[in-house]
PyMOL Python script that loads the backbone (N, CA, C, O; Angstrom):
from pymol import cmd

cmd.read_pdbstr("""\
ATOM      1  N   UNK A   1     -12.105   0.700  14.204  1.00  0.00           N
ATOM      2  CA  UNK A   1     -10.840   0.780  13.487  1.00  0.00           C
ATOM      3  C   UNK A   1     -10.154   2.098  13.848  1.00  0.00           C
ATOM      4  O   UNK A   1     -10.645   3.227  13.860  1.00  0.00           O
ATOM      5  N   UNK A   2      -8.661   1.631  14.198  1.00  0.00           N
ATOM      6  CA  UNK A   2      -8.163   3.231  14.328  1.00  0.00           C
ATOM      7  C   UNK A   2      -7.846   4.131  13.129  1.00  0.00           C
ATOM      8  O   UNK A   2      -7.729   3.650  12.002  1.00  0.00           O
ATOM      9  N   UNK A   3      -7.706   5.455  13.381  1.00  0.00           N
ATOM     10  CA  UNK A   3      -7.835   6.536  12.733  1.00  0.00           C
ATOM     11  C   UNK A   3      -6.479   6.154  11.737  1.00  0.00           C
ATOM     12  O   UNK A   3      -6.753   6.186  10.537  1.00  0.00           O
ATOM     13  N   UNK A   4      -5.541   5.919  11.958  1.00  0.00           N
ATOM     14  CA  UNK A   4      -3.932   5.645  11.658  1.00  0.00           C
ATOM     15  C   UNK A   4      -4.556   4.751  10.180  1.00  0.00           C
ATOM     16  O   UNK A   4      -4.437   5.143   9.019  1.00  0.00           O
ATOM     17  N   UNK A   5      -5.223   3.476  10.640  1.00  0.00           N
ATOM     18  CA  UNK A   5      -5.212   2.546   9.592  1.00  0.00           C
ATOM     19  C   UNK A   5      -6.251   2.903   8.835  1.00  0.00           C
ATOM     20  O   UNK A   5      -6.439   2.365   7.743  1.00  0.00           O
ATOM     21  N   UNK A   6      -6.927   3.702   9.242  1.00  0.00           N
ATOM     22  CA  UNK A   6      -8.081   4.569   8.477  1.00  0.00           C
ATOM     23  C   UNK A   6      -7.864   5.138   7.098  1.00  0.00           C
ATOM     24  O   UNK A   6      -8.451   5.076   6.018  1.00  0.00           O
ATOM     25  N   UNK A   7      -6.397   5.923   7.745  1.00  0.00           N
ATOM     26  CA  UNK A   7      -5.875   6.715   6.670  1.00  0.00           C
ATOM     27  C   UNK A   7      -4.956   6.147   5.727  1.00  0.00           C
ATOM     28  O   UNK A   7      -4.711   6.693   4.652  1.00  0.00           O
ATOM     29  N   UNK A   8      -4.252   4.669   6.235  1.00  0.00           N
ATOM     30  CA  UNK A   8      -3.719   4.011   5.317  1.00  0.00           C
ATOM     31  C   UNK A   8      -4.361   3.468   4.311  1.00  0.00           C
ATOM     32  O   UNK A   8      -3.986   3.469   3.138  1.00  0.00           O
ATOM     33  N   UNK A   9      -5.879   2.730   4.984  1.00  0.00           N
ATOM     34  CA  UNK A   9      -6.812   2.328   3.811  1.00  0.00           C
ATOM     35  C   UNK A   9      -6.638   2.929   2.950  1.00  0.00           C
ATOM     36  O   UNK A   9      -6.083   2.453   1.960  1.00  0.00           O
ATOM     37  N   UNK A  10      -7.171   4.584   3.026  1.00  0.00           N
ATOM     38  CA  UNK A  10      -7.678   5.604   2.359  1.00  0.00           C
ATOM     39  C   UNK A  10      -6.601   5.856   1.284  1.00  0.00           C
ATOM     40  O   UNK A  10      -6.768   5.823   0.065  1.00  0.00           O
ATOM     41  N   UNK A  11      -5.260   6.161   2.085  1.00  0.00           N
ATOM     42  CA  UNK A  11      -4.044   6.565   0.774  1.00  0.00           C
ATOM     43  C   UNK A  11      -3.644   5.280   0.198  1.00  0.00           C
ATOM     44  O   UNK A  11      -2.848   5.373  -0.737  1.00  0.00           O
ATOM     45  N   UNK A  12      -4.053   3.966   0.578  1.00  0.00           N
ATOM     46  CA  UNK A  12      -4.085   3.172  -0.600  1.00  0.00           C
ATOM     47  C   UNK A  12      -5.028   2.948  -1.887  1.00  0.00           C
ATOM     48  O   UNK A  12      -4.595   2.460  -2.930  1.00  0.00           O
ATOM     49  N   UNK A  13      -6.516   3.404  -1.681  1.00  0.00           N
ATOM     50  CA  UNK A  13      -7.259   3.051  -2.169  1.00  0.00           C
ATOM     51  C   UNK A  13      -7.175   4.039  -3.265  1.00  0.00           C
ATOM     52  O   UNK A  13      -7.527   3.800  -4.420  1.00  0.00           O
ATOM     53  N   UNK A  14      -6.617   5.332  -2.785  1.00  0.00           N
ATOM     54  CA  UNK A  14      -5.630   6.793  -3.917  1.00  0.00           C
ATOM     55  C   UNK A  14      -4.673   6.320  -4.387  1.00  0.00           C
ATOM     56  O   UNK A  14      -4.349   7.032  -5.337  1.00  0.00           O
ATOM     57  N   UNK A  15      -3.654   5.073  -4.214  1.00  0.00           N
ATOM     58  CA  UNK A  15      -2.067   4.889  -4.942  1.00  0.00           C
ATOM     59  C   UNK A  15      -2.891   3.693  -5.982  1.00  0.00           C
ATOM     60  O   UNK A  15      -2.517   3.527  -7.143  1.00  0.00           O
ATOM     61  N   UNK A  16      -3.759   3.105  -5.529  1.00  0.00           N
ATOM     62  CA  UNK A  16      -4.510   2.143  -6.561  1.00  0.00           C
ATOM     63  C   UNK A  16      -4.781   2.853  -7.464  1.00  0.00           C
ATOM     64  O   UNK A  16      -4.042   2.598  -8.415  1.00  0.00           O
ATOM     65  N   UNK A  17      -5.887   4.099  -7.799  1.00  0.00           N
ATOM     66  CA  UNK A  17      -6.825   4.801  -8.639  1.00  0.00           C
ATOM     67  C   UNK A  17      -5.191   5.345  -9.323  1.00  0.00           C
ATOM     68  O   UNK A  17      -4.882   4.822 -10.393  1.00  0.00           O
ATOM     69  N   UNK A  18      -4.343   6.213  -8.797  1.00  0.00           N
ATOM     70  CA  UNK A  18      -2.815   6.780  -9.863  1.00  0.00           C
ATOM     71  C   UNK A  18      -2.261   5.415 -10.405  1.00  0.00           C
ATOM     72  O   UNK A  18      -2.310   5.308 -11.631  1.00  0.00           O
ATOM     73  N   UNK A  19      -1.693   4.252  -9.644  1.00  0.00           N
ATOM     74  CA  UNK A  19      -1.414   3.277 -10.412  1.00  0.00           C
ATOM     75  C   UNK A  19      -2.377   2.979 -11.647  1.00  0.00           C
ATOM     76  O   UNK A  19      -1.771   3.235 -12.687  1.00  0.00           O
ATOM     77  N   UNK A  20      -3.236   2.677 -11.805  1.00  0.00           N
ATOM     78  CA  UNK A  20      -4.324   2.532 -12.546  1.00  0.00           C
ATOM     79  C   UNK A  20      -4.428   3.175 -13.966  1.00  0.00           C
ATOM     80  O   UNK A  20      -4.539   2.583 -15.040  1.00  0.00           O
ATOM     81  N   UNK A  21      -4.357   4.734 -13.695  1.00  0.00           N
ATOM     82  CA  UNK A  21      -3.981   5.638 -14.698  1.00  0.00           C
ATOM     83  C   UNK A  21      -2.769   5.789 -15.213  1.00  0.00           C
ATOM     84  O   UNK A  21      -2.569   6.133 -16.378  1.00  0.00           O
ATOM     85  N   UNK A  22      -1.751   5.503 -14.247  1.00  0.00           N
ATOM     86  CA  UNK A  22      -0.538   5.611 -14.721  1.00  0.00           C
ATOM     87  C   UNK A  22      -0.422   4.206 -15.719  1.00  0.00           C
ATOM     88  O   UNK A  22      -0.154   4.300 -16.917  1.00  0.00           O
ATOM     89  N   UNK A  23      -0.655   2.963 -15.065  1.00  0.00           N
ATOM     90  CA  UNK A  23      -0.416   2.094 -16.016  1.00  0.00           C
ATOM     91  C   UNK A  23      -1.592   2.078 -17.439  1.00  0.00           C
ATOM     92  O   UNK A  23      -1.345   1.350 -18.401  1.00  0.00           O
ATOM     93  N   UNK A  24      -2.718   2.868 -17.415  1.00  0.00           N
ATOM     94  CA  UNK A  24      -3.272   3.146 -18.658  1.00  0.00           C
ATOM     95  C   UNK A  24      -2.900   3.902 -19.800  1.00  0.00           C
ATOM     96  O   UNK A  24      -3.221   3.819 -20.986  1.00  0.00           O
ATOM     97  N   UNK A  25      -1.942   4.868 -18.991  1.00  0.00           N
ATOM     98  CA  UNK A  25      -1.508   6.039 -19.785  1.00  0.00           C
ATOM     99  C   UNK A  25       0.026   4.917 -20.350  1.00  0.00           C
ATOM    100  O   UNK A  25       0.181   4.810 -21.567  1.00  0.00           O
ATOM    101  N   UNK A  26       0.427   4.622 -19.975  1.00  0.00           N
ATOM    102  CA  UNK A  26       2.079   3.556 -20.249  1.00  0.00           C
ATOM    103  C   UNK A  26       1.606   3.017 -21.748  1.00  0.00           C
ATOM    104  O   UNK A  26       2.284   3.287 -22.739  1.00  0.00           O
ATOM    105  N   UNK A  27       0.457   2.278 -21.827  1.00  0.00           N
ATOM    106  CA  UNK A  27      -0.335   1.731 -22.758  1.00  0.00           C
ATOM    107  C   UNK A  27      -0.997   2.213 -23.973  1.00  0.00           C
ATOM    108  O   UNK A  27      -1.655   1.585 -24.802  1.00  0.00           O
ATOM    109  N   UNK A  28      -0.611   3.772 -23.895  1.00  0.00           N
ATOM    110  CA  UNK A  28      -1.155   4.733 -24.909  1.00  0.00           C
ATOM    111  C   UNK A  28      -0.281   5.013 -26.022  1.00  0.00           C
ATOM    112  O   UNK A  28       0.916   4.787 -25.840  1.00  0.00           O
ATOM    113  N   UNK A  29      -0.680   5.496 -27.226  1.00  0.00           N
ATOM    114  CA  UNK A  29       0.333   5.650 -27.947  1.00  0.00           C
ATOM    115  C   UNK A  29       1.247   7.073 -27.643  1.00  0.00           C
ATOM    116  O   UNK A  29       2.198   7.377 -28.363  1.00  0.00           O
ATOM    117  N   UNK A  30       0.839   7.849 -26.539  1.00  0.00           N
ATOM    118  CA  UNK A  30       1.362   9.301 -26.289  1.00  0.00           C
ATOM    119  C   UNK A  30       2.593   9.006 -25.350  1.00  0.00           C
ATOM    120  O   UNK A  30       3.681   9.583 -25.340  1.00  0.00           O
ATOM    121  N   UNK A  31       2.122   7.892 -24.511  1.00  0.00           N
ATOM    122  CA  UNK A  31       3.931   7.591 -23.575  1.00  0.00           C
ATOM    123  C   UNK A  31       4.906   6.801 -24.967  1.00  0.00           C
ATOM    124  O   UNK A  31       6.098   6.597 -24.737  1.00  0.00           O
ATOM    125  N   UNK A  32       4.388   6.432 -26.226  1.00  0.00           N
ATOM    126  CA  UNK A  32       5.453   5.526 -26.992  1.00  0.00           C
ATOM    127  C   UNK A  32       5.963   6.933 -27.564  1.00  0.00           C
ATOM    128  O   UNK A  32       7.192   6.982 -27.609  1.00  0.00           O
ATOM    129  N   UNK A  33       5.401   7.928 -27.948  1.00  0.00           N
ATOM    130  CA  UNK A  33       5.976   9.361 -27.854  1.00  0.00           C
ATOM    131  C   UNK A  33       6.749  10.045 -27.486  1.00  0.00           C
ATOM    132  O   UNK A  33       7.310  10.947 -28.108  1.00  0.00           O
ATOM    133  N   UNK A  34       6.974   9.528 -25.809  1.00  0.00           N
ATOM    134  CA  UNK A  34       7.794  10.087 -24.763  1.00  0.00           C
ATOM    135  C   UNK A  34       9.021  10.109 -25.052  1.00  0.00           C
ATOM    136  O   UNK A  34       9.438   9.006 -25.405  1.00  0.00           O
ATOM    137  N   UNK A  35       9.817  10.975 -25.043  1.00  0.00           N
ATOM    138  CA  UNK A  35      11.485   9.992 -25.196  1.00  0.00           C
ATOM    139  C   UNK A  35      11.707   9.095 -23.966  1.00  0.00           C
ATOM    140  O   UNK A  35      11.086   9.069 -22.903  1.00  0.00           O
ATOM    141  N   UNK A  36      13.120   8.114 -24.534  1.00  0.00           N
ATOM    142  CA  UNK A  36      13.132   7.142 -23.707  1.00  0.00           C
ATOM    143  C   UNK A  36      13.089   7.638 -22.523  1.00  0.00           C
ATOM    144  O   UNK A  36      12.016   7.585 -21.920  1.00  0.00           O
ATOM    145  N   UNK A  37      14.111   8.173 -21.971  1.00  0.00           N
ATOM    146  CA  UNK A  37      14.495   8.862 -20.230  1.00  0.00           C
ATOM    147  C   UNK A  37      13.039   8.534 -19.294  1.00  0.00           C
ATOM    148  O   UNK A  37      12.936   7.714 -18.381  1.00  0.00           O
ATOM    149  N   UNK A  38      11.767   9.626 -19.943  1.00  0.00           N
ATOM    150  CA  UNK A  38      10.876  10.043 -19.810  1.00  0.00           C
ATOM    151  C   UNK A  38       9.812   8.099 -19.603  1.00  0.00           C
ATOM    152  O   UNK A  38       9.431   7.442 -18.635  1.00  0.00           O
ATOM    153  N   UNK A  39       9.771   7.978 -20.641  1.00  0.00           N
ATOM    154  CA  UNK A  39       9.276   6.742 -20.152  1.00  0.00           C
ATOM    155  C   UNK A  39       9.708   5.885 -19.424  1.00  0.00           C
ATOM    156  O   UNK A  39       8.846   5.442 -18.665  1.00  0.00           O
ATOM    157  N   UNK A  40      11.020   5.297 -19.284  1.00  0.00           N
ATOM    158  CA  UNK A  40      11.992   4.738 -18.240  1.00  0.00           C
ATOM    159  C   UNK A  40      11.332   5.436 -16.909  1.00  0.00           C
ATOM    160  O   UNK A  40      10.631   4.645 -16.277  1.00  0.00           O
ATOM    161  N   UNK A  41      11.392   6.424 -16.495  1.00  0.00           N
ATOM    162  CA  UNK A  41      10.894   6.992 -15.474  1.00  0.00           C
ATOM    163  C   UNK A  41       9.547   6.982 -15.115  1.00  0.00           C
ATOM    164  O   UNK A  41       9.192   6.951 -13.937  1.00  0.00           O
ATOM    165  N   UNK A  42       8.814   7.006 -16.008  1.00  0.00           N
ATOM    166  CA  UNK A  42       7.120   6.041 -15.804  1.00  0.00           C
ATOM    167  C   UNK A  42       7.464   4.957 -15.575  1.00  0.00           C
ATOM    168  O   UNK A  42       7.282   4.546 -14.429  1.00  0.00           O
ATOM    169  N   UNK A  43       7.926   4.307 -16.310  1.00  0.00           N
ATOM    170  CA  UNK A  43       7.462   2.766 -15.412  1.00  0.00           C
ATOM    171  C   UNK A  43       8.456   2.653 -14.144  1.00  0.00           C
ATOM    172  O   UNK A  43       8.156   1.825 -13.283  1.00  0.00           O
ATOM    173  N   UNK A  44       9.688   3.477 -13.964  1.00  0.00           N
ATOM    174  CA  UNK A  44      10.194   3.380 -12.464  1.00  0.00           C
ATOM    175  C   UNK A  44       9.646   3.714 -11.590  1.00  0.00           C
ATOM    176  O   UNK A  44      10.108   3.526 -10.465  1.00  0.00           O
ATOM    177  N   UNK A  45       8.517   4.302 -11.784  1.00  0.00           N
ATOM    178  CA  UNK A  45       7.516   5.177 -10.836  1.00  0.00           C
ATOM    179  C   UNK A  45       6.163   4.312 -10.964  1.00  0.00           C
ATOM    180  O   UNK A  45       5.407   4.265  -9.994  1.00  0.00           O
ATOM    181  N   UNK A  46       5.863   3.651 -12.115  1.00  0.00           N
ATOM    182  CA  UNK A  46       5.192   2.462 -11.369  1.00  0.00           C
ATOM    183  C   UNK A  46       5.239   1.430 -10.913  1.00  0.00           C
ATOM    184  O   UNK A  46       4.365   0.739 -10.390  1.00  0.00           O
ATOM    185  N   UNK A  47       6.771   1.189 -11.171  1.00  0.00           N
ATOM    186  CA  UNK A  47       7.263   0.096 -10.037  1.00  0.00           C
ATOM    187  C   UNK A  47       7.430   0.552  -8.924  1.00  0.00           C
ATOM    188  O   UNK A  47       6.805  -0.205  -8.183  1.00  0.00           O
ATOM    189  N   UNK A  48       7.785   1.152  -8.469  1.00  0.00           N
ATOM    190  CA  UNK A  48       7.662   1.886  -7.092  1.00  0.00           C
ATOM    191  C   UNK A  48       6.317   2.114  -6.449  1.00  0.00           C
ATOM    192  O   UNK A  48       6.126   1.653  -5.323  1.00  0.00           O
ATOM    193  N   UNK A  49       5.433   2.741  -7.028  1.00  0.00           N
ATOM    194  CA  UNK A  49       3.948   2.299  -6.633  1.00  0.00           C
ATOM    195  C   UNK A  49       3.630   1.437  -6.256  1.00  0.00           C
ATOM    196  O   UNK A  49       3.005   1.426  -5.196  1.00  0.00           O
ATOM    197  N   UNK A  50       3.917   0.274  -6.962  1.00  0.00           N
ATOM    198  CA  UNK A  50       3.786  -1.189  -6.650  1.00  0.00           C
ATOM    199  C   UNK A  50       4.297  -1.846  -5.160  1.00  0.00           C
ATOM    200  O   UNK A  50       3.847  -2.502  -4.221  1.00  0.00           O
ATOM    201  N   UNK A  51       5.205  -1.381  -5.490  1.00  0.00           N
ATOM    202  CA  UNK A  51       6.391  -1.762  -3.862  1.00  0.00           C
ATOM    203  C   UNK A  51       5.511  -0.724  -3.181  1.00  0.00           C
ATOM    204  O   UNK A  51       4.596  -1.326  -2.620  1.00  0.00           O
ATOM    205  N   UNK A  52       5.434   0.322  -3.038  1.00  0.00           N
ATOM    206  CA  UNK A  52       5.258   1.290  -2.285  1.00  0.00           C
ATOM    207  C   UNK A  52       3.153   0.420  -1.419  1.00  0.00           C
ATOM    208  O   UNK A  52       2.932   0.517  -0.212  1.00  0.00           O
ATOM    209  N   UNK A  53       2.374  -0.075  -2.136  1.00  0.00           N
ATOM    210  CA  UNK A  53       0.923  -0.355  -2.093  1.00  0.00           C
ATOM    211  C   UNK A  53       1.348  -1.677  -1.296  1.00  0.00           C
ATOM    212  O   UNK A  53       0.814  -1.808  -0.194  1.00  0.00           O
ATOM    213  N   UNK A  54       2.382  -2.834  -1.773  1.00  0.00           N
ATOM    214  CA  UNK A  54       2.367  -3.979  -1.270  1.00  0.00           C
ATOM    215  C   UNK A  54       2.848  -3.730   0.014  1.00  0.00           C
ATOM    216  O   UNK A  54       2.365  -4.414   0.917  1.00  0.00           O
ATOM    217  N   UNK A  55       3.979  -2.620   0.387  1.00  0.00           N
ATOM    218  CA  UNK A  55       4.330  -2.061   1.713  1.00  0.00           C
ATOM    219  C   UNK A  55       3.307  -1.629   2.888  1.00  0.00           C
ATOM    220  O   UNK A  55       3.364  -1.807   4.105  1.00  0.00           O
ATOM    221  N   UNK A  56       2.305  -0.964   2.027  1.00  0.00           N
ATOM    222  CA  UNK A  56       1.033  -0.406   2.883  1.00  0.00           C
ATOM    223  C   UNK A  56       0.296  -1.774   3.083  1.00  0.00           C
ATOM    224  O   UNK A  56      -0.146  -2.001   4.209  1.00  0.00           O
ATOM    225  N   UNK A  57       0.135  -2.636   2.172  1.00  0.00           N
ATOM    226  CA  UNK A  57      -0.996  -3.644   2.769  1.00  0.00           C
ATOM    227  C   UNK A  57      -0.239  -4.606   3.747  1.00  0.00           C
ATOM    228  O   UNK A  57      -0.851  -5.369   4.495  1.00  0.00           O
ATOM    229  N   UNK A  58       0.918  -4.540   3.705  1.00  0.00           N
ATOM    230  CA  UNK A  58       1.916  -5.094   4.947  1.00  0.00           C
ATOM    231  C   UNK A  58       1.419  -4.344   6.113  1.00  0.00           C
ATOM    232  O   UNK A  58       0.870  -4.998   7.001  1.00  0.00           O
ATOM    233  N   UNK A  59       1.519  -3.189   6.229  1.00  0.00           N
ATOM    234  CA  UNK A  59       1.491  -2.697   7.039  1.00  0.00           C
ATOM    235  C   UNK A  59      -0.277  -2.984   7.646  1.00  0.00           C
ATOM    236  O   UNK A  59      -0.717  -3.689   8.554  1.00  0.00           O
ATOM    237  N   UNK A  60      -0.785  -2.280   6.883  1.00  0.00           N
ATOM    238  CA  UNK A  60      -2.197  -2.574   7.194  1.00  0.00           C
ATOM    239  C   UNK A  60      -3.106  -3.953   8.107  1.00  0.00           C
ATOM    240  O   UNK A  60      -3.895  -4.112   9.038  1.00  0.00           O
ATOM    241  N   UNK A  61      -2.304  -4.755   7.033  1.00  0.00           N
ATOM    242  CA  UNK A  61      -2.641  -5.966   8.082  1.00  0.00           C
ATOM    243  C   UNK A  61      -1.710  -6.679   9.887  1.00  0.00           C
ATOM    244  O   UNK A  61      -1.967  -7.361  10.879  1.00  0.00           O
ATOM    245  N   UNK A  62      -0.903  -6.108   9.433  1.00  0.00           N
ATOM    246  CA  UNK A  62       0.105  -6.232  10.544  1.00  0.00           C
ATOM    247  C   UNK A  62      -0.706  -4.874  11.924  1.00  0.00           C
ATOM    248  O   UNK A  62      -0.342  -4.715  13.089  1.00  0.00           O
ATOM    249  N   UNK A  63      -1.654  -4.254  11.288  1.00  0.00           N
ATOM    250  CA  UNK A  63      -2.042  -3.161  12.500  1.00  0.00           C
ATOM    251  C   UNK A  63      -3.397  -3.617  12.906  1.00  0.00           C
ATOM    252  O   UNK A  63      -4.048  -3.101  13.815  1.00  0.00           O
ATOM    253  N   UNK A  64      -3.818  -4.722  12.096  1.00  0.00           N
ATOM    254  CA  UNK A  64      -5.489  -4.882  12.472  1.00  0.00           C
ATOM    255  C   UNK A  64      -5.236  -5.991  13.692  1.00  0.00           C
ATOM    256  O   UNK A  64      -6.192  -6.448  14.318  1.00  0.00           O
TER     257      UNK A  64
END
""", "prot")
cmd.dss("prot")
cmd.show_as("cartoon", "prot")
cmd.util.cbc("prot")
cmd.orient("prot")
């Protein structure tokens, strides 16, 4: 396997483990805390994660 898709594995298998937390922490009573702005911007940032992981496994498989 090349080094390139090596490292894509790798920084996906890291945007999984922050997605993960991020969507645990969304679920807490400390983000219902947040003001709105602040939470709006969590979950825009885990939608973007999202897009951002389904982009990498595009990619990923398109290099094997």
């Amino acid at each position: 396997m090349s080094t390139y898709i090596e490292r894509m594995i790798e920084e996906q298998l890291q945007l999984r483990e922050r997605l993960r937390k991020l969507e645990a922490f969304i679920d807490t009573p400390k983000f219902d805390g947040l003001d709105e702005l602040d939470r709006n911007l969590l979950r825009s940032q885990s939608w973007a994660t999202i897009n951002y992981l389904e982009i990498l496994a595009q990619r990923i498989e398109r290099a094997d």
